[in-house]
N, C-alpha and C positions, 0 to 999 in steps of 0.2 A: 600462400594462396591469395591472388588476387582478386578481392571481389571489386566489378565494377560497377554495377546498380545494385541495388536494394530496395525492396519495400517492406513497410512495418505498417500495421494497419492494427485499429483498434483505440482505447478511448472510454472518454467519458469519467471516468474520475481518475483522480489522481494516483490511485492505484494501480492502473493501466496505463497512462502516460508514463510516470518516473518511472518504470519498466523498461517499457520503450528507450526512451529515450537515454534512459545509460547503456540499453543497448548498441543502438545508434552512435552513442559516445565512444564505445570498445570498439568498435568496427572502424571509423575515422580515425583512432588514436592507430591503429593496425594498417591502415590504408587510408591516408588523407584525400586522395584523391576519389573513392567513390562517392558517385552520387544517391543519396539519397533520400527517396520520395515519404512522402508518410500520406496514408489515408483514415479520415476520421470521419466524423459524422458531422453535417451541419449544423450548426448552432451548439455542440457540445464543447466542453472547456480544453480539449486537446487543440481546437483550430484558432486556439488564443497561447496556448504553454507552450506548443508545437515553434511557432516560429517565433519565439521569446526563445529557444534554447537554440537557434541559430540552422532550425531543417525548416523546408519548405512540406507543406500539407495540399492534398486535397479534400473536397468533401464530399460524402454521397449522400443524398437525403432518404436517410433511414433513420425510422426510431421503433421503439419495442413494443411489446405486445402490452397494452394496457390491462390492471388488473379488472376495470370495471368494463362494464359493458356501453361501448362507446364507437362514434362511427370511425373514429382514426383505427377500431382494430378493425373495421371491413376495405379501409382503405390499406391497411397494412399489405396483404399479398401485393398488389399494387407496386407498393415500395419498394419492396423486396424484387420483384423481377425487373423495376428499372434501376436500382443500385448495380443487380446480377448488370448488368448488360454493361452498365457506366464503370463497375470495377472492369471487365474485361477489355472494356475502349483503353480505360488507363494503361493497363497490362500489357496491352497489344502496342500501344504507343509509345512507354518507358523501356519496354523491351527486360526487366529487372533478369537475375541470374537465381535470383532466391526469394520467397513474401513470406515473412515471418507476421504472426496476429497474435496479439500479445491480450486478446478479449477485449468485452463492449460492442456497440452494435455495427460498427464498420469491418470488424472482421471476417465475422461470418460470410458476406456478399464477395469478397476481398480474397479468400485464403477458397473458396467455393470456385469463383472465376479460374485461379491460381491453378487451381487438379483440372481445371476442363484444358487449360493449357499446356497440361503437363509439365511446370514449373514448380522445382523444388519447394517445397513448404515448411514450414517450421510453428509449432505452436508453444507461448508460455503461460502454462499456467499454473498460476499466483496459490490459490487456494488450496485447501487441502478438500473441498468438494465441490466438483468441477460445475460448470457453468452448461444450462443445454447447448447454446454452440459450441463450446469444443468438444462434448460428447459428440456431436451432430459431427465436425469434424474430423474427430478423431480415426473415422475409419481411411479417410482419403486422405487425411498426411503425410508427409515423410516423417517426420521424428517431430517428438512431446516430451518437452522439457515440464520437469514437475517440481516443486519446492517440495512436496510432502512424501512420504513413504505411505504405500497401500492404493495407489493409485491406477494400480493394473483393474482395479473392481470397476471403471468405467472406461478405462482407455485401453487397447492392445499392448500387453505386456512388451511386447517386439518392437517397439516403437519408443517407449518409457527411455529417459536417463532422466535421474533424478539429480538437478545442478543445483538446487538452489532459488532463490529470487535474486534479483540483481535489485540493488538499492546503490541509493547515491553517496559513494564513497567519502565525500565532506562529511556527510552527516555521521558519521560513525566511528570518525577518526578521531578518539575523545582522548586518547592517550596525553599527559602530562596539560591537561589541560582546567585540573581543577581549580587549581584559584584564579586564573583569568576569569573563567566563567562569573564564580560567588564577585570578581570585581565588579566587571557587565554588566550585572543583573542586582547590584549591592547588596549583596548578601554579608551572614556571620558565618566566616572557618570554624566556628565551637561549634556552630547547631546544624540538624537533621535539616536534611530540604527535599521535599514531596517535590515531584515532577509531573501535573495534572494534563494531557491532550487527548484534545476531541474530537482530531481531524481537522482542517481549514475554516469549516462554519462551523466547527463547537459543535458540542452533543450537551443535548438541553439536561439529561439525567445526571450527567457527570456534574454540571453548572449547580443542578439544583442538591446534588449531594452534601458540595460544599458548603453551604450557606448555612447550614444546620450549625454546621461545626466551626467557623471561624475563631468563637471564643476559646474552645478547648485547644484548639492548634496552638492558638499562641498562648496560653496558660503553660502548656507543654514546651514552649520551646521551641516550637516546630514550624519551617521555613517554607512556605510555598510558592513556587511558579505554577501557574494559572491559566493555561491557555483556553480561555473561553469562546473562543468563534468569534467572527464577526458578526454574524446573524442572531448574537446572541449582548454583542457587547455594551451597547447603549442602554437597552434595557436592567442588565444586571449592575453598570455603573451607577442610574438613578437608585435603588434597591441599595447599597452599599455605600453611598455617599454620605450617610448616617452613621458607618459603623469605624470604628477604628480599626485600621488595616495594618499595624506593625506587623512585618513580616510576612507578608501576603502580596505576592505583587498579580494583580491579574491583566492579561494581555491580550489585545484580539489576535493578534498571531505574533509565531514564533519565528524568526528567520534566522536564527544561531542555532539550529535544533545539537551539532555538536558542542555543545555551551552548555546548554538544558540539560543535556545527556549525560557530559561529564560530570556537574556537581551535584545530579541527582542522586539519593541515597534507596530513594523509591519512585520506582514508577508507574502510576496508573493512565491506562488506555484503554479505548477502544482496541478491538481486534481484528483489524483488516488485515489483511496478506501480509502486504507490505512494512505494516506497522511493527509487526509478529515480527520477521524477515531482518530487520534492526533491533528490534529487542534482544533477539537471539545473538548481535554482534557486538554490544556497548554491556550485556550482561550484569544487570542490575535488578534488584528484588522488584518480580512485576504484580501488578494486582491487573485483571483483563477484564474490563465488563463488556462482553461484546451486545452493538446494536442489532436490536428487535429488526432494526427497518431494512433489511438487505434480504437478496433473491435466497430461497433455499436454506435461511438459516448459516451462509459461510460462515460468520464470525463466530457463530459459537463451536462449531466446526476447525476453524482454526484455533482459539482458545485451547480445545481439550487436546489438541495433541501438542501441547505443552502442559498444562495441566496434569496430563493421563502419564505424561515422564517428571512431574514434580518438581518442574521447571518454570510456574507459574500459579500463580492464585485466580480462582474466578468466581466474581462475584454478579449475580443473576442484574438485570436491567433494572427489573421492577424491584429487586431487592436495595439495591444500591444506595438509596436517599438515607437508608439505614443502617446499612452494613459496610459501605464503599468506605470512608474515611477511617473507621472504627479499624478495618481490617490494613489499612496503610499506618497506622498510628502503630499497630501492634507490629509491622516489620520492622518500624523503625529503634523498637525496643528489644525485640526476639532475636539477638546477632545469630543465634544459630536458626534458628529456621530461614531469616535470611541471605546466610553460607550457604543452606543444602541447594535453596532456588538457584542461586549464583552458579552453584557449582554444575547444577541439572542443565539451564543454560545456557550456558558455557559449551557445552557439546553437540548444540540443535545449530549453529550460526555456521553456515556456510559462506565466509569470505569471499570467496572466488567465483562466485555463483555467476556474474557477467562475463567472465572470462570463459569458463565454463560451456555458457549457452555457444559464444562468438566460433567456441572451436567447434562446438555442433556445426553449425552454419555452415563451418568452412568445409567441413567434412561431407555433407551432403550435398554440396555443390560440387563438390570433386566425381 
């Protein structure tokens, strides 16, 4: 199947980009020669990641409904019907063959335009509790790709395949690669190595978890990679500049994430979509603290349906500065409890999830 234009539209973190765009990737690896477009949102971090991973974007200026009471939400309708009008100028002028919106605030206007043109659609979503636009979408799409099972409770069953998330195949390719990693990163082959991330800017709960415990890790043995955020780093370097750090390396970010992945022996995260979606592939003992600070509660949402198959540990936000390290220390001792997480898993990680989605596309275009 030849696709010759494409649009992908959506954004705004990172969880909705690397989506996108190993979509994108599948599709050009399938067909080198189509073009295409991506539509994002102004000022948001896709119309910077966007043409760093070699696609060209545009941008509509839209942003979302504030939680407080503020005049940008009576300017918002506003937004929203000159976005509606600027996605369909786009539409109208790219002429695409399919618009796939992978969430965030450009889709909705994007994939809305897309059904008044009666241009094939495609939606992916990440979570396991769907976001109000692609509920809002969900009735005028062609087809709704879903990472999670039980998803017909807000989307039309008739429309549902359930493919997977698609993640960045480097990152999860960890096979035969554990002692390069412990080199990398100077680590010891004898000892346990905790694997701590927080997302790009860190998660301050996760940061302040550690600090309690630095002494007992290493009394124990026990080797950590650190990813602390950048928003988080300078500060926690002066705070730490005092303490002896044998075996602790803390990082503002990680850019070997299959490196981290391989010589980890435990891994604690936050629980974004995507995060979930690689855990599930590198299958290593997780502890999940999902963030308080996201729409509708997703992460804790995504959490339990690893958790609820024994495939995951979760430990509460506000609990964490207490219980987070305490509960990684003891995987690291427990080999059988964590075998059973391993093995539970082991069986949620959908590999093919990118591929998956590309033969949707192709199929609905047909």
């Amino acid at each position: 199947m030849n696709l010759n234009r494409v649009v992908i539209s959506g954004g705004g973190t990172g969880g909705h980009i690397f989506p996108a765009i190993a979509i994108a990737d599948e599709i050009k690896r399938r067909n080198p020669d189509t073009e295409i477009l991506f539509v994002g949102a102004n000022g948001k971090m896709e119309m910077e990641k966007v043409p760093a991973a070699g696609y060209k974007i545009v941008g509509l200026n839209i942003v979302g409904f504030q939680r407080k009471l503020t005049l940008k939400n009576f300017l918002l309708p506003f937004k929203i019907i000159a976005s509606l009008l600027n996605a369909r100028k786009i539409l109208k002028e790219f002429k695409p063959q399919v618009v796939i919106g992978v969430g965030g605030f450009a889709s909705g206007p994007t994939l809305q335009a897309a059904t008044y043109l009666n241009i094939p659609t495609l939606v992916q979503e990440q979570n396991s509790f769907p976001g109000k636009t692609n509920k809002i979408l969900s009735k005028k799409v062609t087809r709704i790709c879903t990472a999670y099972e039980g998803l017909d409770k807000f989307f039309p069953a008739s429309k549902i395949v359930e493919t997977g998330n698609p993640v960045r195949s480097e990152m999860v390719q960890i096979e035969g690669k554990r002692q390069e990693a412990l080199e990398f990163y100077g680590f010891d082959s004898t000892k346990q190595t905790i694997l701590i991330i927080g997302g790009s800017l860190g998660a301050r709960t996760l940061n302040e978890s550690v600090l309690p415990f630095i002494k007992e890790l290493q009394e124990k043995q026990i080797q950590v990679l650190w990813q602390c955020g950048s928003y988080y780093y300078d500060t926690l370097k002066t705070q730490i500049d005092q303490i002896e750090m044998t075996g602790i390396n803390m990082v503002k970010f990680i850019n070997r994430m299959d490196l981290a992945y391989a010589m980890a022996d435990v891994v604690i995260s936050r629980a974004g979509a995507i995060s979930v979606s690689e855990l599930c592939l590198i299958q290593k003992p997780t502890v999940l603290v999902p963030s308080p600070n996201v729409a509708e509660d997703h992460q804790t949402k995504n959490a339990m349906a690893l958790v609820n198959k024994n495939a995951a540990i979760l430990v509460k936000d506000v609990e964490a500065v207490k219980d987070l390290i305490p509960a990684a220390i003891s995987l690291t001792i427990n080999k059988e409890r964590s075998a059973a997480l391993v093995k539970a898993i082991s069986k949620l990680g959908k590999p093919n999830a990118t591929v998956s989605i590309v033969d949707e596309i192709e199929k609905i275009v047909k």
